[in-house]
Structure formats: structure tokens, C-alpha cells
C-alpha positions in Angstrom: 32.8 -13.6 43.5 32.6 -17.2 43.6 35.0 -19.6 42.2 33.0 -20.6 39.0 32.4 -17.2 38.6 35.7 -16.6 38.4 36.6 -19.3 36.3 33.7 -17.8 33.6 35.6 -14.4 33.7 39.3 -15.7 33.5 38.2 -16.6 29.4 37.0 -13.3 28.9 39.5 -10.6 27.7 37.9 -7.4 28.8 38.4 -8.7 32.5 41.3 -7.3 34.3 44.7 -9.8 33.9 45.4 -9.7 37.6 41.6 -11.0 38.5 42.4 -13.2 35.4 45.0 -15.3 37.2 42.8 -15.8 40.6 41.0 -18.4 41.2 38.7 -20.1 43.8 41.1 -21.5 46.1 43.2 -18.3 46.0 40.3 -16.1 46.5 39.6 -18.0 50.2 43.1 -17.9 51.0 42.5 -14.0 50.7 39.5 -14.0 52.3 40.8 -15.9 55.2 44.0 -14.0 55.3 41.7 -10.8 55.7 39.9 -12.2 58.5 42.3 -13.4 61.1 44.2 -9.9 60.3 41.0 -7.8 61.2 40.0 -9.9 64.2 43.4 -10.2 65.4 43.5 -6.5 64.6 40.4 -5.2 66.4 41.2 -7.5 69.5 44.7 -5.8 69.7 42.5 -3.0 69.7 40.1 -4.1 72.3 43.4 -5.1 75.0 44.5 -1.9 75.0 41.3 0.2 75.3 39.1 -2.1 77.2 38.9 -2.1 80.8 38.0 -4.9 83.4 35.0 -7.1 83.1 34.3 -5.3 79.7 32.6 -7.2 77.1 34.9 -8.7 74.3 33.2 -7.3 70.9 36.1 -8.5 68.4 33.7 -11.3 68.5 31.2 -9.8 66.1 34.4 -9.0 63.9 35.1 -12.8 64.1 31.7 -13.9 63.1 30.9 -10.9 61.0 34.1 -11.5 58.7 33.7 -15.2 59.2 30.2 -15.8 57.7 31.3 -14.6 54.2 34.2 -16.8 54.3 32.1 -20.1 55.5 29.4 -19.4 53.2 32.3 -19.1 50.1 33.8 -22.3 51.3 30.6 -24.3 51.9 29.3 -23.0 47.7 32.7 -23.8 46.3 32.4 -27.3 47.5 28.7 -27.7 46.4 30.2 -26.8 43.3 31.9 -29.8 42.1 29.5 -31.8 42.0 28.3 -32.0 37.9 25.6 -29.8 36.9 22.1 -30.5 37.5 19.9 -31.4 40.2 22.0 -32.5 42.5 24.5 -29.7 42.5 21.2 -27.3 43.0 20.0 -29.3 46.2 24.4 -29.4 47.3 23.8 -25.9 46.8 20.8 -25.4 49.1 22.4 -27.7 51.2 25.2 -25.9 52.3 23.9 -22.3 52.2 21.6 -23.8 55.0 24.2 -25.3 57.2 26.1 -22.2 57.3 23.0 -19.8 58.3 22.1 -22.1 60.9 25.5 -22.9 62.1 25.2 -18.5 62.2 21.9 -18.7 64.1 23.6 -21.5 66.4 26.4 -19.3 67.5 24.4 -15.8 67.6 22.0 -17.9 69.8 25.5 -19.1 72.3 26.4 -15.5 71.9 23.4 -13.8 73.3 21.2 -16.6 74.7 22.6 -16.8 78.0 20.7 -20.4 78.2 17.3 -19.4 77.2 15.4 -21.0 74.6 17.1 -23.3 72.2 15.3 -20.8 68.6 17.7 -22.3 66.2 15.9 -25.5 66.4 12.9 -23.7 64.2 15.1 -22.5 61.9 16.2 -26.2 61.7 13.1 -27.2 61.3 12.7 -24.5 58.3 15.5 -25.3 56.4 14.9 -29.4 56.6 11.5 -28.7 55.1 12.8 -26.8 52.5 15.9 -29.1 52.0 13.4 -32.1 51.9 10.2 -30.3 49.3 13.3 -29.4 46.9 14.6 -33.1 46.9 11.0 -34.9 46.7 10.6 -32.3 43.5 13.9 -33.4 41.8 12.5 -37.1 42.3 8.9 -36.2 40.8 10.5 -34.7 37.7 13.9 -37.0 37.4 11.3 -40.0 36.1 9.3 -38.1 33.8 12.6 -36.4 32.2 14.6 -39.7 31.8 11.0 -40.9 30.1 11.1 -37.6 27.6 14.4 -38.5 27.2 14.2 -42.5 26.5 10.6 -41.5 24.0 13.2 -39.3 22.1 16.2 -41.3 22.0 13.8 -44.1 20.4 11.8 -42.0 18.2 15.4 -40.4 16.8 16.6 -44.1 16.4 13.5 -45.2 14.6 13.6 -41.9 12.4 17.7 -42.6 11.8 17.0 -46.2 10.6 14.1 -44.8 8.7 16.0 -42.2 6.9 18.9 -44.9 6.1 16.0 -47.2 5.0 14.8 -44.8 2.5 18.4 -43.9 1.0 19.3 -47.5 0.9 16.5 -47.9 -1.7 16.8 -45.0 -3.4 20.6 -46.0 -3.8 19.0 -49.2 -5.8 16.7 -47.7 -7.2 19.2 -45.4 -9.0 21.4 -48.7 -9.8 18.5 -50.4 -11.7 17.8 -47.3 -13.3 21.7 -47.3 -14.7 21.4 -50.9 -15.6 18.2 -51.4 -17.2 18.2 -48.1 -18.7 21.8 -46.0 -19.6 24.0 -49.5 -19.9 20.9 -50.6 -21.8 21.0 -48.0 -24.5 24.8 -47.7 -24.3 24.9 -51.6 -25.2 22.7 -50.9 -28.2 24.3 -48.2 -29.6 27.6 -50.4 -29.1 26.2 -52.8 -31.4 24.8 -50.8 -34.0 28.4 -48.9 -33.9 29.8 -52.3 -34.8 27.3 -53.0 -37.9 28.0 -49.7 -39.0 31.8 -49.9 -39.2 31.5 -53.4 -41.2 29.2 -51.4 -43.7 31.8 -49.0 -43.9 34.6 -51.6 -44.6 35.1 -50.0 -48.1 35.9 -46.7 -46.7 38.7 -47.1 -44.0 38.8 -43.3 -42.9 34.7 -43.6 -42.1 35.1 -47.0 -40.2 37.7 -45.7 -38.6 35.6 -43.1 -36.7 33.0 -45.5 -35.7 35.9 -48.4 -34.7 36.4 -45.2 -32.1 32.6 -44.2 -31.5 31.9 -47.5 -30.3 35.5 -48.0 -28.2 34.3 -44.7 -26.1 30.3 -46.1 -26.0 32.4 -49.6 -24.7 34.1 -47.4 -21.8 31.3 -45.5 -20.4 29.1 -49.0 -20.2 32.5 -50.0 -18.1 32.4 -47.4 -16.7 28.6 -47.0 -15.6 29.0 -50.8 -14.6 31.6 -49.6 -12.1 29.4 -46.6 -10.4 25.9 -49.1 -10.4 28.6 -51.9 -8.8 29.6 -48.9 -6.3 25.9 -48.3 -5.5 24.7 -51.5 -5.0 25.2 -54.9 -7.2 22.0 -56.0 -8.3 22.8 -59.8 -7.1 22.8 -58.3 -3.8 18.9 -56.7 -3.8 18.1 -60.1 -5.9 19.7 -62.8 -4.0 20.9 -61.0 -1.4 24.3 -61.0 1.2 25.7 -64.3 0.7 25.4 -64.5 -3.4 26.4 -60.5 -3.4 30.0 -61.8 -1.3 30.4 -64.8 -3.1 30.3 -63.0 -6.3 32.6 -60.5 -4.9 35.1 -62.9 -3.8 35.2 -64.5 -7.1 35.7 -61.5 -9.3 38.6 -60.1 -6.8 42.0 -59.9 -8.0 43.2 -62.1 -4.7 42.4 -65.4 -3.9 38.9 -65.5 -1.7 37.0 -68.0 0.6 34.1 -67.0 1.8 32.0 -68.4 4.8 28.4 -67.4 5.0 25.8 -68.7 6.9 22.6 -66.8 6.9 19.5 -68.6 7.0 17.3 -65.5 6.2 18.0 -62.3 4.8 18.1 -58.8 6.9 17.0 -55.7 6.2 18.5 -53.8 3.2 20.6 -51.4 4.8 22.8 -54.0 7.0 22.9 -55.9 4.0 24.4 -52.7 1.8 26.2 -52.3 5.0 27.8 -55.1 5.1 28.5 -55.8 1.4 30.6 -52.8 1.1 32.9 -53.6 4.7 34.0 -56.9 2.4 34.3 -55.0 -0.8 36.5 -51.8 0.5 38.2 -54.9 2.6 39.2 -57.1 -0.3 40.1 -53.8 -2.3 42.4 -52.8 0.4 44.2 -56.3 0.2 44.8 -56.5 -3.2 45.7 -53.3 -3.2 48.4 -53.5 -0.5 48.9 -57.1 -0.1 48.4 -58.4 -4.0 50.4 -61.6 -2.7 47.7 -62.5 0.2 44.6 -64.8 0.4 41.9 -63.6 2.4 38.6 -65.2 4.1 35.1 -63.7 4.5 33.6 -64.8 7.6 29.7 -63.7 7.8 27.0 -64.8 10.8 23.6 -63.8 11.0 21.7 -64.7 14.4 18.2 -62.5 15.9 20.7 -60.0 17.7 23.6 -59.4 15.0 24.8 -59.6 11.6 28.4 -60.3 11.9 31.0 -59.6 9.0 35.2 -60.3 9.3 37.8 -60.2 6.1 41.0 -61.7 7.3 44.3 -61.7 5.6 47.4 -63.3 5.8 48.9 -60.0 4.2 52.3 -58.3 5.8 50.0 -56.2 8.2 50.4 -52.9 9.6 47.4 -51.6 8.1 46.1 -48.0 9.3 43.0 -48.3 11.3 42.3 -44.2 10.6 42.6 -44.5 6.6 40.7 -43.1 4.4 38.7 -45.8 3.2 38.1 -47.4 7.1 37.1 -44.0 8.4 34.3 -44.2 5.7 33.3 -47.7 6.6 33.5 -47.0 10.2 30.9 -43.8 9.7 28.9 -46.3 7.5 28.9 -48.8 10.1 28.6 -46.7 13.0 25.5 -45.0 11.6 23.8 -47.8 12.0 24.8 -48.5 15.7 27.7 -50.8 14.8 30.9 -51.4 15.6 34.0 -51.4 13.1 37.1 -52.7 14.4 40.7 -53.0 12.8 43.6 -55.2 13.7 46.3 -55.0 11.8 50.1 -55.8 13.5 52.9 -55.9 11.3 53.8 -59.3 9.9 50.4 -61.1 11.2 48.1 -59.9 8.8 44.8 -57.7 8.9 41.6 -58.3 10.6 38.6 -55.8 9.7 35.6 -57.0 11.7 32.0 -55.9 11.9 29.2 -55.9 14.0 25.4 -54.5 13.2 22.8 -55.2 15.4 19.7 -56.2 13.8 17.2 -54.6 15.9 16.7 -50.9 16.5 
């Protein structure tokens, strides 16, 4: 049993607990204990039976024991090598060096001098040796090819998919602002023409002062989700207006730094827009006495995003609110970094490349 074999069976319960606890390494020891005790055993044996000039056949105990042990050793260092190809031709490798170093000493054993056969057998494995490597180099290029073709068709799908949500995400906001906040807004006003009808009749203008308070909420309300979704400055105007709007309405003091010279696609811009907004949310929600700047760079390569604070710091990198941006950002290939020691403020930075 070989020692990866034996690592496979030490995780399975119905194996016995003793042949649990070996492994490879103690498994040789064994072996090799085993061996020197029968050879020195039979050739204890052979001293005190054998007579003069008789031929010493504890040598076929040596080899016999010793080719089990050689070939053990010679597999368990293939082994480590990682899986694949190369541990396969390791493998191969060293079977073949032990069954010719076999034939070699069989050949020293009973040759007497005569013809060198080994050498064929050399010969043999070499070819073999050599046929199994050229094979692994015909197929390693077309594999890595398969591989690369389905890395970029998965990347282009990806991008595709979060293409299509990003859209359907706006699509949904302009519904909610052209159409629910729409109707909510009119029924808001003819709440408010009602009650004054009904000035005469308290009780009755009562109930519509309180229809059109709760049609007032849920247009606040709805205003909130469509802002969650998407602003519709940012699929009009795009980034830089989206931020700057952002920075204005936010409960902290905001600068904002944007150059972009042309827009990117939709779904680094939603990206983007919504590492400033969970950003500045996060300051004024844990540093309401800060100021904050948003830094934003667009070039062919990147679109770069930082919020920077001059808040008390310490902020958890693995938060809620991150760990979303972070899956956000990371879905699109990008990288979201936080740093945040205590009394120097936070730094939330972003990076999305702009090119699949």
C-alpha cells in the first residue's frame, strides 16, 4: 500500500484504527526493518548450513525483499510532485529506474561478464520515458488554449450578464420614477384639494390631511429604493454629475474630484457610484464630525474611485456594508481596498479595469 494510498484510507472510518495512524514514511521504515531482519536472517542460516566454496543465496533474499522496498521509496517520491502530468511522467520515471537498476544487478549476479542485456532494456524504457513526455507537450498547448478560449468566453459572458442587470436595474428605476412616484404625486395633490373642499367638515378633512401624509411617505420612500437602484442623473449625465450630486446632498461636508473625459460602460459607472455612496454613508454615520473627499480617475486601463476621511478611523475592512462593495467590486475584476488606522482616518479605494 502506497503512501497516498494510505493517506486516502486514514479519512475513512470503516478502515482499521491501527492502519489509520500509519503512514508512508512509517510503512518503509517497516518494510526496511523486515528486510535487513530476513536477509540477516537467512544468511545466519546460510553460515551454519553451508559448506566451502558454496554459493551464497541470501542474495536473492536481499534483492528479492529489496525490490519491493526500492520500488515503494522511488513512487513515494514521485509523489510529491502536484498532480498532473508531470507527477505521471515522475511516476514512470522512477518505476523504470528501479526495474533497470533490477535488471542491472540480476545481470552482475548471473552474467559472469557476458553481454551487457540491460542496455536494451535501457534503451526500452528511454523510449517509453521520452513518447510519454513528447505526448504531455503535444496536449499541454492545446489544453492551456481550451483553457484561455474558456476563461475569456466566461469573462465575456460575466460582463455580459452584469451588463444586462445593470440595465434592468435602470430600467426598473425609470419605471418607479416616471410611473409609481408619478401617480403617487398626483394623488398627493388631489388629496390636498380635497381636504380644502372639506374645510367645513373637520372630521372628513381630517382623514384626507392623513391620506395624503401616507401617499407623501411612500413617494419618499419609493425615492429612496429608485436612489438605491440607480439615480437617474447618473444613466443621464453620468459618474461625475451622479457624485457630485451625492456629495451635495450628504449629511457631511464633501469635495469631490472627478476627472473623466468620457463616460464608461454602465456597470463600472453603477459600480463605482455606489463605492462613494455606501462610503460617505458610512462617514456620516460613524464620523458625523468629518469632511471627506471623492477622488475619481478614468484613463483606457482603469476607472479609479477613493473617499477619504479625516474621521477617528478604525473602521472594519470585513463589515457588512464593505463585504458587499467588495463582492460588487470584485465581480467585475476589481479591487476594493480599506485603510482605516485608528486616529488617521479612513481610506476606501477602488480600482475597475475597463477592459474585459
Amino acid at each position: 500500500m502506497h503512501a497516498e494510498q494510505l493517506h486516502e484510507c486514514a479519512g475513512d472510518p470503516r478502515v482499521p484504527g491501527a492502519l489509520r495512524r500509519l503512514d508512508g514514511g512509517r510503512v518503509l521504515a517497516l518494510q526496511v526493518a523486515a528486510w535487513a531482519f530476513l536477509g540477516f536472517a537467512s544468511t545466519i542460516v546460510w553460515a551454519l548450513t553451508a559448506g566451502d566454496g558454496d554459493f551464497y543465496w541470501p542474495v536473492w533474499v536481499w534483492l528479492g525483499l529489496a525490490i519491493p522496498i526500492a520500488m515503494h521509496a522511488a513512487i513515494r517520491r514521485a509523489w510529491r510532485r502536484p498532480p498532473g502530468p508531470s507527477r505521471r511522467l515522475a511516476v514512470q520515471a522512477a518505476v523504470s529506474l528501479v526495474l533497470l537498476a533490477t535488471e542491472v544487478v540480476l545481470w552482475a549476479l548471473t552474467g559472469q561478464g557476458g553481454t551487457f542485456w540491460p542496455v536494451w532494456s535501457a534503451l526500452g524504457y528511454s523510449t517509453l520515458l521520452a513518447l510519454h513526455w513528447a505526448f504531455n507537450q503535444r496536449l499541454s498547448p492545446e489544453r492551456e488554449q481550451a483553457l484561455t478560449a474558456r476563461v475569456d468566453q466566461l469573462t465575456r459572458t460575466r460582463r455580459g450578464a452584469l451588463d444586462v442587470q445593470a440595465a434592468e436595474l435602470r430600467r426598473i428605476e425609470r419605471d418607479l420614477h416616471d410611473g409609481a412616484q408619478a401617480r403617487l404625486v398626483a394623488l398627493t395633490m388631489q388629496l390636498g384639494r380635497a381636504e380644502e373642499r372639506m374645510a367645513s367638515q373637520p372630521e372628513v378633512a381630517e382623514l384626507f390631511r392623513r391620506a395624503r401624509d401616507e401617499a407623501s411617505a411612500a413617494i419618499a420612500e419609493l425615492r429612496d429604493l429608485a436612489r438605491g437602484i440607480a439615480p437617474p442623473v447618473l444613466a443621464d449625465r453620468g459618474l461625475e454629475a451622479a457624485v457630485d450630486a451625492l456629495g451635495r446632498r450628504a449629511a457631511i461636508p464633501v469635495v469631490v474630484d472627478a476627472q473623466m473625459d468620457e463616460r464608461t460602460l454602465p456597470v463600472l459607472e453603477t459600480a463605482a457610484y455606489f463605492v462613494v455612496a455606501e462610503a460617505l454613508t458610512n462617514v456620516a454615520k460613524h464620523a458625523p464630525e468629518a469632511t471627506a473627499r471623492v477622488t475619481i480617475r478614468l484613463d483606457d486601463r482603469r476607472l479609479g474611485v477613493t473617499v477619504a476621511d479625516d474621521g477617528p478611523g478604525g473602521a472594519r475592512a470585513d463589515g457588512g456594508g464593505l463585504t458587499g462593495l467588495r463582492h460588487r467590486v470584485e465581480a467585475l475584476d476589481g479591487t476594493l481596498t480599506v485603510t482605516s488606522s485608528p486616529g488617521g482616518g479612513t481610506i476606501v479605494r477602488a480600482e475597475l479595469p475597463c477592459v474585459s
